[in-house]
N, C-alpha and C positions, 0 to 999 in steps of 0.2 A: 579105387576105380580110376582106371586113365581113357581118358577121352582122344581119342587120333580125328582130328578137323579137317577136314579136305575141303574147300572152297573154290567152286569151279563158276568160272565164267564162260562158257558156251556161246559161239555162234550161232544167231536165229537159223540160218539156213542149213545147218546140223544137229540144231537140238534135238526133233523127234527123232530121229535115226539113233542120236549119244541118250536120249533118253530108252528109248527102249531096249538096245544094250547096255545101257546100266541095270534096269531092274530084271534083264532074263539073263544078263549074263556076268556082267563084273562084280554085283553085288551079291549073285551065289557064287563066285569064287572067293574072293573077299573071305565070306563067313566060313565056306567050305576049310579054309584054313586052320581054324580053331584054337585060332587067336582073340577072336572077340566073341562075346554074348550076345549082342543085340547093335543093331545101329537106326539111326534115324536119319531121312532124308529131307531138307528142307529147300523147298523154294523162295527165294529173297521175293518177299512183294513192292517193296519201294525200289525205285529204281534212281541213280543221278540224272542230272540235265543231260551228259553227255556221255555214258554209257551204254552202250549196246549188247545185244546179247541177253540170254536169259541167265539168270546165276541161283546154285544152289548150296547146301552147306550140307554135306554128308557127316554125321558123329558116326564114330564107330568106338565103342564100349570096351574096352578090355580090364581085365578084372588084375593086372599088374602090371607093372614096369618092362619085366622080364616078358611076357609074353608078347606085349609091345613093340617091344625089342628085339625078338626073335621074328616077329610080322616085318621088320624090315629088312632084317639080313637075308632073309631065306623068299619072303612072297612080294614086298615089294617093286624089287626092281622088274621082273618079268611082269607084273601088273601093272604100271607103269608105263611098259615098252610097247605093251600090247594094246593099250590109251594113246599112247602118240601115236604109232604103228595106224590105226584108223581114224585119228581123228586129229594129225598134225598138223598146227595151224590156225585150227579152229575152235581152241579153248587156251584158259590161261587157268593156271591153278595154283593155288599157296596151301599148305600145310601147317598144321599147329598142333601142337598136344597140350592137354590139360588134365589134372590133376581134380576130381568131385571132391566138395570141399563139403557142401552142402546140400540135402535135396530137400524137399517137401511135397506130396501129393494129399491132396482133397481127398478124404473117405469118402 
């Protein structure tokens, strides 16, 4: 399982607008791809002394490398272009991938 980490720092004065197009509309294109399984969205609750903005941590699930891999050549960069395209300026974002090494859930 590989993990693709998007970590987005958002502008207050843009979040609800980047939030409700994230969940009607980039996060079903996103999937619509069928590149990944499943993703989670998180909201950062602690914040620094001197950071602004709202920040959250999107996982998005892919069940190989290779699919991974093909989510960037082919869907990423026009998903991207269309995130600055409305909303440049007023977020900052780093990306990570990670590799599930181990899980555990509670029965």
């Amino acid at each position: 399982m590989i993990i693709y980490n998007v970590t987005i720092n958002i502008e207050e004065d843009s979040h609800d607008a980047w939030l409700t197009w994230m969940k009607s509309e980039h996060l079903p294109m996103v999937m619509a791809t069928g590149k990944f399984e499943h993703y989670h969205m998180f909201r950062l609750l602690d914040r620094q002394e001197d950071e602004t903005g709202m920040t959250y941590a999107i996982q998005y699930f892919s069940p190989s490398m290779e699919a991974y891999e093909s989510y960037q050549r082919e869907h990423a960069p026009a998903l991207q272009a269309e995130t600055r395209k409305l909303f440049d300026g007023k977020f900052v974002a780093f990306r990570t991938i990670m590799a599930l090494e181990h899980s555990y859930e509670k029965s």
